[in-house]
C-alpha positions as CSV (number, residue, x, y, z in Angstrom):
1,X,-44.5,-32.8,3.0
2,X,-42.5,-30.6,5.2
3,X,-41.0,-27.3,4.0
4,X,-37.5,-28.2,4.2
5,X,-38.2,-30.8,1.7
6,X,-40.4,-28.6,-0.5
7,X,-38.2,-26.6,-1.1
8,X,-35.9,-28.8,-3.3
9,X,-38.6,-27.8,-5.4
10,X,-38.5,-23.8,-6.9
11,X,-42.1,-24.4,-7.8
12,X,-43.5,-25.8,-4.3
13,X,-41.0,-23.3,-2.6
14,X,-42.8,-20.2,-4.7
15,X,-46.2,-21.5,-3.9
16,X,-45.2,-22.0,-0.3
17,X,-43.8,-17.8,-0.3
18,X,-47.6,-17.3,-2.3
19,X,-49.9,-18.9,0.1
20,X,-48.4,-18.6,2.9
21,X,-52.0,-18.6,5.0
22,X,-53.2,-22.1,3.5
23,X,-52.4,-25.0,4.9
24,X,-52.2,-26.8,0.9
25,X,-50.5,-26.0,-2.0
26,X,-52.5,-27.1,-5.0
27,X,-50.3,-29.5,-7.5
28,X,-52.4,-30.4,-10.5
29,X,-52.0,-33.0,-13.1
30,X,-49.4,-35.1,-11.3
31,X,-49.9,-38.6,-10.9
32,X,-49.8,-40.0,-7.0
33,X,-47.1,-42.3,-7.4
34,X,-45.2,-39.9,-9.4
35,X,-45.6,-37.6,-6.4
36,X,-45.1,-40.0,-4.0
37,X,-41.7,-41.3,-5.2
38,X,-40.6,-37.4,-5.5
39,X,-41.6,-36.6,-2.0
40,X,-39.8,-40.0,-0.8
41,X,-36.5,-38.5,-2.9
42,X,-37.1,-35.2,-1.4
43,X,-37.0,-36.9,2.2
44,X,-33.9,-38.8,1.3
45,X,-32.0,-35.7,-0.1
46,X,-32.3,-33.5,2.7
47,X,-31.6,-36.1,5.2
48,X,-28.4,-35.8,6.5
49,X,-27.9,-39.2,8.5
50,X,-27.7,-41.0,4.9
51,X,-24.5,-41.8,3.5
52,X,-23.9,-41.0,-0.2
53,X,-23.6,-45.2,-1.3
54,X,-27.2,-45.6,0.8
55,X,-28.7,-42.5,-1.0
56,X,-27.3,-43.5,-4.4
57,X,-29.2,-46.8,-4.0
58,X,-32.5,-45.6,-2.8
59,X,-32.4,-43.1,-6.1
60,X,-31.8,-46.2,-7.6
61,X,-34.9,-47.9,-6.6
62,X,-36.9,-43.7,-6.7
63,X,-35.5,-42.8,-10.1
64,X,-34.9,-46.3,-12.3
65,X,-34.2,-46.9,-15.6
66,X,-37.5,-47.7,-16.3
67,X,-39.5,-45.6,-19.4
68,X,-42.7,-46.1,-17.9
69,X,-41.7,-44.3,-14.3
70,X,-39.6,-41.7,-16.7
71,X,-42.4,-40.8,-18.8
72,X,-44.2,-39.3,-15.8
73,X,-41.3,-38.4,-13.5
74,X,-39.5,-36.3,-16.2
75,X,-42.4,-33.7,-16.9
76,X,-43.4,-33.8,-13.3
77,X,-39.1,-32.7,-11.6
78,X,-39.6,-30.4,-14.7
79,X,-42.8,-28.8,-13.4
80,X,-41.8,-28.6,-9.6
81,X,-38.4,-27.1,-11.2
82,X,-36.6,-30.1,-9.3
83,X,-33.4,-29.6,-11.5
84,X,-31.4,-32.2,-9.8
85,X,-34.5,-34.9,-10.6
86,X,-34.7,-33.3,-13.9
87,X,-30.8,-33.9,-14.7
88,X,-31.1,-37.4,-13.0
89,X,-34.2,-38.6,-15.1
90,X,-32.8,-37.1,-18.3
91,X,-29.1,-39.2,-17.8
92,X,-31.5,-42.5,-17.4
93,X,-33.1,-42.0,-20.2
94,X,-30.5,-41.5,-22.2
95,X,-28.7,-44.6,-20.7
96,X,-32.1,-46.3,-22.0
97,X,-31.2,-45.6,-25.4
98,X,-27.6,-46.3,-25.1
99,X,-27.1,-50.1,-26.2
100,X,-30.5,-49.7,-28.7
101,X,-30.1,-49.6,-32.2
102,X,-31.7,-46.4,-33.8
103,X,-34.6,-49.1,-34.9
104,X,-35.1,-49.9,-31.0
105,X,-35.0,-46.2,-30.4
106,X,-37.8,-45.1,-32.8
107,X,-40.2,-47.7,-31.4
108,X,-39.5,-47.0,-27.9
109,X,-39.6,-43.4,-28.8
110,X,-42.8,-43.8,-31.0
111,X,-40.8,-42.2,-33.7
112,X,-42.0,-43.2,-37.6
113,X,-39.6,-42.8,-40.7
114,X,-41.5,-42.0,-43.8
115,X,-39.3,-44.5,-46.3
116,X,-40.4,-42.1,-49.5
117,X,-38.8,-38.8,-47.4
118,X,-36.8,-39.9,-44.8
119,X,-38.9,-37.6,-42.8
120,X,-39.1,-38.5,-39.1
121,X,-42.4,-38.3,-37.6
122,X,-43.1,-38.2,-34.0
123,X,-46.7,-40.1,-32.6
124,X,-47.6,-37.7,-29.7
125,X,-49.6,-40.4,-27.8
126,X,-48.2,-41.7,-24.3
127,X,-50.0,-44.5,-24.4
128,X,-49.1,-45.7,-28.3
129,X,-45.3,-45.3,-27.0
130,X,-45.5,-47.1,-24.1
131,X,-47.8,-50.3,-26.2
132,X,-44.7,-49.6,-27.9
133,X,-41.8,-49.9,-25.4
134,X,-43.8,-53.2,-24.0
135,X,-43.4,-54.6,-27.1
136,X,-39.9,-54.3,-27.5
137,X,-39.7,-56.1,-23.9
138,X,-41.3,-59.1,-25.3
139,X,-39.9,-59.0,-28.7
140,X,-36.7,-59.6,-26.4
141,X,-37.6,-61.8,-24.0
């Protein structure tokens, strides 16, 4: 990654001011995809050449609606202080929940509601909301 793409990031930009003698920047606990599709986006953003309707589609395919890719790429922009990323990951999630019923939304979500207290309960387990969220693909299917 080049610097003037790393520093869309405030995070990789700080490190980059810290160390400026190494040649790496350690980024831990990010998944490779996840990085890679950020550094990709990074690319595309400070690339002049692209017009806005081309870089509105490769964000499209970088930054889908998808909850699997949002799960990771949300925490991640929010880490590397990528606010535009954050902002654009944020809005397609919420667009995820847009046409769901609050039902859909508490199993996507992983979100329980204790019938006795009304209480809602969130399952902090990654991998129990997205069983979940592949459920509710088949259940529609």
């Amino acid at each position: 990654m080049d610097e003037a793409m790393a520093v869309k990031s405030k995070t990789i930009k700080d490190m980059f001011e810290d160390c400026m003698d190494d040649d790496s920047i350690p980024i831990p606990n990010i998944n490779m995809k996840t990085l890679f599709r950020i550094i990709e986006r990074c690319k595309n953003h400070t690339d002049n050449k692209i017009t806005i309707e081309k870089l509105k589609k490769l964000d499209d395919e970088l930054v889908p609606i998808n909850p699997d890719i949002l799960y990771d790429l949300i925490p991640t922009a929010n880490y590397l202080n990528i606010k535009d990323l954050l902002d654009q990951g944020i809005q397609r999630a919420a667009n995820i929940m847009k046409s769901k019923s609050p039902k859909e939304i508490r199993l996507i979500y992983g979100l329980l509601v204790s019938p006795s207290s009304h209480i809602v309960q969130h399952q902090n387990s990654s991998v129990t909301i997205r069983h979940r969220i592949s459920d509710l693909k088949i259940a529609k299917a």
